[in-house]
C-alpha positions as a Markdown table, in Angstrom:
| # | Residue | x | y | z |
|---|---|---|---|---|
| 1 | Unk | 0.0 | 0.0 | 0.0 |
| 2 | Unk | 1.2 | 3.9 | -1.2 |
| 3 | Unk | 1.7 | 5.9 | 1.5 |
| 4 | Unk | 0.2 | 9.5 | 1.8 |
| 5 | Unk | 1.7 | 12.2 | 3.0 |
| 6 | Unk | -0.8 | 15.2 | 3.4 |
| 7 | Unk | -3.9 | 14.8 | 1.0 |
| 8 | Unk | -3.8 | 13.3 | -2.1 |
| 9 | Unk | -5.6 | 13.1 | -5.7 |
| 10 | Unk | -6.9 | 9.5 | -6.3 |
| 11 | Unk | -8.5 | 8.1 | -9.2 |
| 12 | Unk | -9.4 | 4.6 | -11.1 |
| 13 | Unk | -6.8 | 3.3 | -13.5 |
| 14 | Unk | -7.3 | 0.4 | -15.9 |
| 15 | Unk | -5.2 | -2.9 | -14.5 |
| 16 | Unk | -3.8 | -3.4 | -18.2 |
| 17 | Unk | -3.2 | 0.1 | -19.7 |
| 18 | Unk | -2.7 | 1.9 | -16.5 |
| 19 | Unk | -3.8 | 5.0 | -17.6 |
| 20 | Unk | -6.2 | 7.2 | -15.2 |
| 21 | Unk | -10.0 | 6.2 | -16.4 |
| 22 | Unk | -11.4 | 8.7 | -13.6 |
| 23 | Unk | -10.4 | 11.1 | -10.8 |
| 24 | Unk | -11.5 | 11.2 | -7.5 |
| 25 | Unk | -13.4 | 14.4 | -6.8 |
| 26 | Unk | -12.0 | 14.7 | -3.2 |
| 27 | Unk | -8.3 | 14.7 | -1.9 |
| 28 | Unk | -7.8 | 12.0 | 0.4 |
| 29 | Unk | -5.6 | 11.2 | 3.8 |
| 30 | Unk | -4.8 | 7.7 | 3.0 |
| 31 | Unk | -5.3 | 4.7 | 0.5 |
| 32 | Unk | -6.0 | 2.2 | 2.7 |
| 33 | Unk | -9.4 | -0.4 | 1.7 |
| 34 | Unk | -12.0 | 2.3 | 2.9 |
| 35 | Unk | -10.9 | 4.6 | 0.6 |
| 36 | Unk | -10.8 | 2.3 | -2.4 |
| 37 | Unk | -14.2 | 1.2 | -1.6 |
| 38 | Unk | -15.6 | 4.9 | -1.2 |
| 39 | Unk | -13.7 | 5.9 | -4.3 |
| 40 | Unk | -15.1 | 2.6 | -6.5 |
| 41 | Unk | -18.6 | 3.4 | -5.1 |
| 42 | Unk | -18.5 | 7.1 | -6.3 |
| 43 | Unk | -17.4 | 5.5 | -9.5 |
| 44 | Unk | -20.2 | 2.8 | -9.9 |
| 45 | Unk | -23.0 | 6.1 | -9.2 |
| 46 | Unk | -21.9 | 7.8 | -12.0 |
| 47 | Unk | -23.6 | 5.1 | -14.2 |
| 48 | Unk | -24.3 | 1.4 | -13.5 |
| 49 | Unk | -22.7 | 0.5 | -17.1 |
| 50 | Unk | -19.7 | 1.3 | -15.0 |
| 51 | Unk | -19.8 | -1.6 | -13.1 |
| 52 | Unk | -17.9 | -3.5 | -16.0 |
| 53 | Unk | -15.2 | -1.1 | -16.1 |
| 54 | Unk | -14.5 | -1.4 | -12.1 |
| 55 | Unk | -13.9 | -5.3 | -13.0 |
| 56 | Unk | -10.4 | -4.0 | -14.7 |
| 57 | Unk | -9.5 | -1.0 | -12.9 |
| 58 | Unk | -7.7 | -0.5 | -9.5 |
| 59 | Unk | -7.7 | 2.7 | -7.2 |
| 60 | Unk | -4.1 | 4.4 | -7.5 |
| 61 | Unk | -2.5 | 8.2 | -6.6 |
| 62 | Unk | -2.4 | 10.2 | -9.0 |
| 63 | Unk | 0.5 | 12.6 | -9.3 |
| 64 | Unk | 0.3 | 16.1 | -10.1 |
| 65 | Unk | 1.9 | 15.9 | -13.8 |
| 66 | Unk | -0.9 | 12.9 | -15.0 |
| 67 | Unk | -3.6 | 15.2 | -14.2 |
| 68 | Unk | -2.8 | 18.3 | -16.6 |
């Protein structure tokens, strides 16, 4: 597990590809398996075709330079 220092940007990224499929409206303190699950869940509201996508994506930091 990543460890955070301060707040951090999270987001979903695909398991294969690795590049950022969505960000995390909200900085977070930590990355532990209550964030992932909070993180996924705001993921799967957005729209419940979504649900496929979480099947090959993993939460992850994002760092400052992916997000521009």
């Amino acid at each position: 597990m990543k460890e955070i220092v301060g707040k951090a940007t999270v987001g979903l990224r695909d398991k294969k590809t690795h590049e950022i499929i969505a960000v995390y409206p909200e900085q977070v303190n930590s990355l532990n398996d209550e964030t992932k699950k909070k993180v996924k869940d705001w993921y799967y509201i957005q729209g419940c075709a979504n649900e496929e996508t979480l099947l090959h994506c993993y939460v992850d930091i994002l760092r400052e330079n992916e997000l521009h």
